[in-house]
Backbone as JSON Lines, residues from 0, in Angstrom:
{"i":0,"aa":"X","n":[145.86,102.17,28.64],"ca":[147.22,102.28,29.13],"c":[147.49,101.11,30.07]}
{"i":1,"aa":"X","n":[148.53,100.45,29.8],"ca":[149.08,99.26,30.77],"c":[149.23,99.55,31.76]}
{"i":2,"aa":"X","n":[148.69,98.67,32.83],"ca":[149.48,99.24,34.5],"c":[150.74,98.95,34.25]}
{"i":3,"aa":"X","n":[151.49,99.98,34.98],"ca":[152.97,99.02,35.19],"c":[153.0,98.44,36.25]}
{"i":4,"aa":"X","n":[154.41,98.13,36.62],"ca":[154.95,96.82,37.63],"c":[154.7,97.69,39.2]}
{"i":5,"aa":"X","n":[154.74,98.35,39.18],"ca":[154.72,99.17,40.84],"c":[153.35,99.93,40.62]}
{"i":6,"aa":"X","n":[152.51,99.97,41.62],"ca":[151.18,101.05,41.88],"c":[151.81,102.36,41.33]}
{"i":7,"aa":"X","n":[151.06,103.35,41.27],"ca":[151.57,104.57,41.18],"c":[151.19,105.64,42.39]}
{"i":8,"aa":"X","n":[150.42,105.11,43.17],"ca":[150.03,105.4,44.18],"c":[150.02,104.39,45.58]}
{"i":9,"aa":"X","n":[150.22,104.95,46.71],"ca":[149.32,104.05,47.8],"c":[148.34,104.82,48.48]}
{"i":10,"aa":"X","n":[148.2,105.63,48.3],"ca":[146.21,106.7,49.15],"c":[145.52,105.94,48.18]}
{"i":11,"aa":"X","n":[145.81,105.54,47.42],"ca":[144.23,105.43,46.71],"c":[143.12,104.35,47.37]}
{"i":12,"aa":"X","n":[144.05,103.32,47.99],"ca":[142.81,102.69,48.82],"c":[142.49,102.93,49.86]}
{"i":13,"aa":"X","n":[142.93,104.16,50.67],"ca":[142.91,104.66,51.57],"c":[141.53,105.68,51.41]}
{"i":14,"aa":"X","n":[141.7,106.74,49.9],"ca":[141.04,107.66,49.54],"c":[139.48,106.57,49.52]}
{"i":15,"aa":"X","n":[139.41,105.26,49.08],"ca":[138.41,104.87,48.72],"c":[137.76,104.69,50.16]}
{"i":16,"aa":"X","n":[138.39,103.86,51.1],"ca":[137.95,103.38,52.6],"c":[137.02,104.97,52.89]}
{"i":17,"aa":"X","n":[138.0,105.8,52.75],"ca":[137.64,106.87,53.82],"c":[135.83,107.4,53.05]}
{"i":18,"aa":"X","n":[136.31,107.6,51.8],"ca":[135.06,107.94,50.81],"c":[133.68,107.26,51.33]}
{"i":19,"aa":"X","n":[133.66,105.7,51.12],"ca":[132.98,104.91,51.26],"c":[132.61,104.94,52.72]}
{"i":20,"aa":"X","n":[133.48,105.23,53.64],"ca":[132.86,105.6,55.01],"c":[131.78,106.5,55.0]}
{"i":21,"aa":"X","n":[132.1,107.47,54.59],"ca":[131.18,108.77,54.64],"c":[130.3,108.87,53.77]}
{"i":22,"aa":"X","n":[130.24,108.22,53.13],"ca":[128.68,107.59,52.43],"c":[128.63,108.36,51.04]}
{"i":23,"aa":"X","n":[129.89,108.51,50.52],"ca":[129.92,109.47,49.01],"c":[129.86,108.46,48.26]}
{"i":24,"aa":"X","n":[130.17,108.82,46.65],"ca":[130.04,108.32,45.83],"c":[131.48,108.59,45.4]}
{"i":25,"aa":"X","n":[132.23,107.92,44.49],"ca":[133.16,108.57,43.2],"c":[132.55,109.96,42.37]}
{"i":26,"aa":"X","n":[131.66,110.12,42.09],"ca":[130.59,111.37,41.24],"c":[130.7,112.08,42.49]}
{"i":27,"aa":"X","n":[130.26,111.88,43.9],"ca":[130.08,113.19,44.53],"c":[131.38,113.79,44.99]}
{"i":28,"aa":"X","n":[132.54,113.01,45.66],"ca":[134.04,113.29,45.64],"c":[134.33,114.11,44.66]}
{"i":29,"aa":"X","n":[134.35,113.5,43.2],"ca":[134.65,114.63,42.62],"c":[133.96,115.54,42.1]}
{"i":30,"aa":"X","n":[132.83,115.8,42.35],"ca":[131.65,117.05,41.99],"c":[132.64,118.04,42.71]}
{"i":31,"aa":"X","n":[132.83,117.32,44.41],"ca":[133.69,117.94,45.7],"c":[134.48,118.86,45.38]}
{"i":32,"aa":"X","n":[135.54,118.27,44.42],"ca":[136.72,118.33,44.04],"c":[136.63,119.77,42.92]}
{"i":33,"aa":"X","n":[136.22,119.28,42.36],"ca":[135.61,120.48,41.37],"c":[135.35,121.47,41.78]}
{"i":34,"aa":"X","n":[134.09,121.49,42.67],"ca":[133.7,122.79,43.97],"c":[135.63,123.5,44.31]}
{"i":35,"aa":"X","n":[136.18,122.44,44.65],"ca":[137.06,122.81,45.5],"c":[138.41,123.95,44.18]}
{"i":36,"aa":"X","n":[137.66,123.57,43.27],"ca":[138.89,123.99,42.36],"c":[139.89,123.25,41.58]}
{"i":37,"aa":"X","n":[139.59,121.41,42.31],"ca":[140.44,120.62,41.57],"c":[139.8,119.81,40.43]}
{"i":38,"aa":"X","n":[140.02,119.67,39.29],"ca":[139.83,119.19,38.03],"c":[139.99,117.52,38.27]}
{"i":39,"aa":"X","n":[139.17,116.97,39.01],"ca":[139.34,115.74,38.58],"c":[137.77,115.16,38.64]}
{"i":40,"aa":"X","n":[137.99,114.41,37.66],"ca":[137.03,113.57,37.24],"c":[136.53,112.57,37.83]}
{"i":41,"aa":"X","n":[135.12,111.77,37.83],"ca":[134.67,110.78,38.57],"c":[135.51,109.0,38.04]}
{"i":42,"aa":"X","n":[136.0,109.39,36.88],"ca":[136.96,108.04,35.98],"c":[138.31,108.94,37.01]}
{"i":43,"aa":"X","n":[138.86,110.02,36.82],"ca":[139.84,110.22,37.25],"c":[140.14,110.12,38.69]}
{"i":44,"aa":"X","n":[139.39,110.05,39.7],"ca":[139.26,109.52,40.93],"c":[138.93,107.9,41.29]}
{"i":45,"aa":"X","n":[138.61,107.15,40.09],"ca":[138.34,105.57,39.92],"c":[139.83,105.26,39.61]}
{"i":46,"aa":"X","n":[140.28,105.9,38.93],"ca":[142.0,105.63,38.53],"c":[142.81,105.79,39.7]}
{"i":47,"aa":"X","n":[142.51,107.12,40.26],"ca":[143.31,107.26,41.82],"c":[143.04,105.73,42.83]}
{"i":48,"aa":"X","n":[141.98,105.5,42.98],"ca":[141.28,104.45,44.16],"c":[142.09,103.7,43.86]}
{"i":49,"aa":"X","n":[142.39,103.38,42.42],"ca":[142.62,101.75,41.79],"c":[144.01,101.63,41.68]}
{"i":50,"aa":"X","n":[144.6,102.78,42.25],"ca":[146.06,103.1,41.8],"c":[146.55,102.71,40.73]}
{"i":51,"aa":"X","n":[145.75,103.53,40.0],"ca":[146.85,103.56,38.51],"c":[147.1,104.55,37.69]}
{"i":52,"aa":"X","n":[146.99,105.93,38.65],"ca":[147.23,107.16,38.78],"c":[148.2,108.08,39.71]}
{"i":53,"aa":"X","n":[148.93,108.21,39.45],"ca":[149.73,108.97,40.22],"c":[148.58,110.27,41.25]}
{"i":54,"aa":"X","n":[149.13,110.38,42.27],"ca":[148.53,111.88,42.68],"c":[149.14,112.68,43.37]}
{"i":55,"aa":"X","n":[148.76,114.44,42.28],"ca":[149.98,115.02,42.88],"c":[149.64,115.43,44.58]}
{"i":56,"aa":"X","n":[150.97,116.26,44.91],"ca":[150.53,117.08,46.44],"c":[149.04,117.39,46.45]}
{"i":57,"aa":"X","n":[149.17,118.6,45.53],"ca":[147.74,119.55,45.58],"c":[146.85,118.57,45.73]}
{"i":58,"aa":"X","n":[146.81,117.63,44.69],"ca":[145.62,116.64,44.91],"c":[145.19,115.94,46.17]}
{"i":59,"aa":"X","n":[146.6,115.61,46.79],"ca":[146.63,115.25,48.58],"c":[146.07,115.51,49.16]}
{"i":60,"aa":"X","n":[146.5,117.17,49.37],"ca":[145.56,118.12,50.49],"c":[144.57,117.92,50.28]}
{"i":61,"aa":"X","n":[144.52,118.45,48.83],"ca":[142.52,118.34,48.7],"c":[141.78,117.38,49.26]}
{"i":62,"aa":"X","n":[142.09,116.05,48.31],"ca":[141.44,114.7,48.77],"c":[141.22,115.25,50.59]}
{"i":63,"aa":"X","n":[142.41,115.35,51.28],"ca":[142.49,114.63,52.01],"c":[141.46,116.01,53.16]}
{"i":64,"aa":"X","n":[141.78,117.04,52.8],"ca":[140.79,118.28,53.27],"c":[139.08,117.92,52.9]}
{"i":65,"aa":"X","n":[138.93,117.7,52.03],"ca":[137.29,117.34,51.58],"c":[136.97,115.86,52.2]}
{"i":66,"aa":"X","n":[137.97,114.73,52.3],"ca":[137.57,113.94,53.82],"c":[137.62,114.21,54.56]}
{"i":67,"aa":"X","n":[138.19,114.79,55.65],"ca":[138.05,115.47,56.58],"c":[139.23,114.79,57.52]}
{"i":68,"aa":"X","n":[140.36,114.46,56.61],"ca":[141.47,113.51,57.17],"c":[142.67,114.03,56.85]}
{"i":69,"aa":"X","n":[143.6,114.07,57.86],"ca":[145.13,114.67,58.06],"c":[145.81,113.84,56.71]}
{"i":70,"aa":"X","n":[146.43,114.9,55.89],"ca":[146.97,113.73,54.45],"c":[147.75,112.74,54.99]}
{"i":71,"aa":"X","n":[148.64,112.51,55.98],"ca":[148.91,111.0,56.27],"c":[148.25,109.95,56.78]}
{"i":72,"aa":"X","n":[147.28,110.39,57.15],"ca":[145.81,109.8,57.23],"c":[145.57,108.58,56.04]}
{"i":73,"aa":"X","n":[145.94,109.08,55.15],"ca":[146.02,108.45,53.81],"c":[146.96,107.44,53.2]}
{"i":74,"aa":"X","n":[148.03,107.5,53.92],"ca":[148.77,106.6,53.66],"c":[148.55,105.29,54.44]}
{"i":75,"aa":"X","n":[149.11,104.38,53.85],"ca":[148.93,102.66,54.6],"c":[149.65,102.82,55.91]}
{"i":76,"aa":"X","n":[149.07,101.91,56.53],"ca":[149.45,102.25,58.13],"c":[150.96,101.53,57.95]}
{"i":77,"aa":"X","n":[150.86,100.24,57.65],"ca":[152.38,99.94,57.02],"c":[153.6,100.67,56.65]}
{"i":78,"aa":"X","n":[153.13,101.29,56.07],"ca":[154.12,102.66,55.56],"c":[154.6,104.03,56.95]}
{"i":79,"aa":"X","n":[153.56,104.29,57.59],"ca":[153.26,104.72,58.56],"c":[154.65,104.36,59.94]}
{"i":80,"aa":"X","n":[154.04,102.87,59.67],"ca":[155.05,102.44,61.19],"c":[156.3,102.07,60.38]}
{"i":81,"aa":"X","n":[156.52,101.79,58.73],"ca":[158.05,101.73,59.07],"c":[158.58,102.69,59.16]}
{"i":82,"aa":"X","n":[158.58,104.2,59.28],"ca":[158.52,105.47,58.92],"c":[158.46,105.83,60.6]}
{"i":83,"aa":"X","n":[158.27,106.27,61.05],"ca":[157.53,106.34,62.82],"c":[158.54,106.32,63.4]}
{"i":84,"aa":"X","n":[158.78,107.58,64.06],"ca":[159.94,107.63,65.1],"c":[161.32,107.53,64.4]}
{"i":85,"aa":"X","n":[161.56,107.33,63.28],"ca":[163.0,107.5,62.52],"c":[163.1,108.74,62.23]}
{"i":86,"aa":"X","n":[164.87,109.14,62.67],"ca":[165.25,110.31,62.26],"c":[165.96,109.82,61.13]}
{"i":87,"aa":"X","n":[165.68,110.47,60.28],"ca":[166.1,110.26,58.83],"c":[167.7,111.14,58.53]}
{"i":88,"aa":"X","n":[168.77,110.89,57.93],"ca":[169.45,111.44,58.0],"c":[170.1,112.11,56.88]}
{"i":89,"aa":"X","n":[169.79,113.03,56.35],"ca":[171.04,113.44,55.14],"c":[171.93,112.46,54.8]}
{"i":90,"aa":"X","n":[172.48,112.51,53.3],"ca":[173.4,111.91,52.66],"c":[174.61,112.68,53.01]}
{"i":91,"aa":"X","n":[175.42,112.0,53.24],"ca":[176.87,112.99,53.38],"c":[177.31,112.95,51.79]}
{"i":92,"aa":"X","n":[177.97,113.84,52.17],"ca":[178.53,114.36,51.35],"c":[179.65,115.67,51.27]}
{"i":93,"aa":"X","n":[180.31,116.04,49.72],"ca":[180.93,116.91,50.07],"c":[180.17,118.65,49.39]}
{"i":94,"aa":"X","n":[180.1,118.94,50.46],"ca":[179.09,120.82,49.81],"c":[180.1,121.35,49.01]}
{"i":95,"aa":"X","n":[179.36,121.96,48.18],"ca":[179.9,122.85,46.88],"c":[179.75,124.26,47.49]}
């Protein structure tokens, strides 16, 4: 399958840093994962790292529960601070 033009993810190099900290493997993450109830694979967690996998919520928590890291933990710090302290505001509009 072709990558496309945009990642499909940004945790995934996050998921890898944190992994590789704690001295796992891709195979033991997702042995983890499995334990945990989530179906992903040691290729299917190489796809996440490499972002060229989407990942859903559920998958979030998990990942981010079996590192032992708050799921925004996971996101690029970049992303992080443009995000930070903005109140975000509804679209106006007219209610039905």
């Amino acid at each position: 399958m072709p990558r496309k033009k945009y990642p499909a993810n940004v945790v995934g190099p996050q998921v890898r840093k944190v992994r590789v900290r704690l001295g796992l493997t891709q195979e033991q993450l997702a042995a983890q994962c499995q334990l945990a109830g989530l179906d992903i694979s040691r290729s299917t967690l190489g796809q996440i790292e490499a972002r060229l996998r989407y990942v859903s919520d559920e998958e979030l928590i998990v990942l981010a529960s079996l590192l032992g890291v708050a799921t925004d933990q996971l996101y690029p710090e970049e992303i992080l601070k443009r995000h930070r302290g903005k109140k975000l505001k509804p679209k106006s509009g007219k209610s039905r």
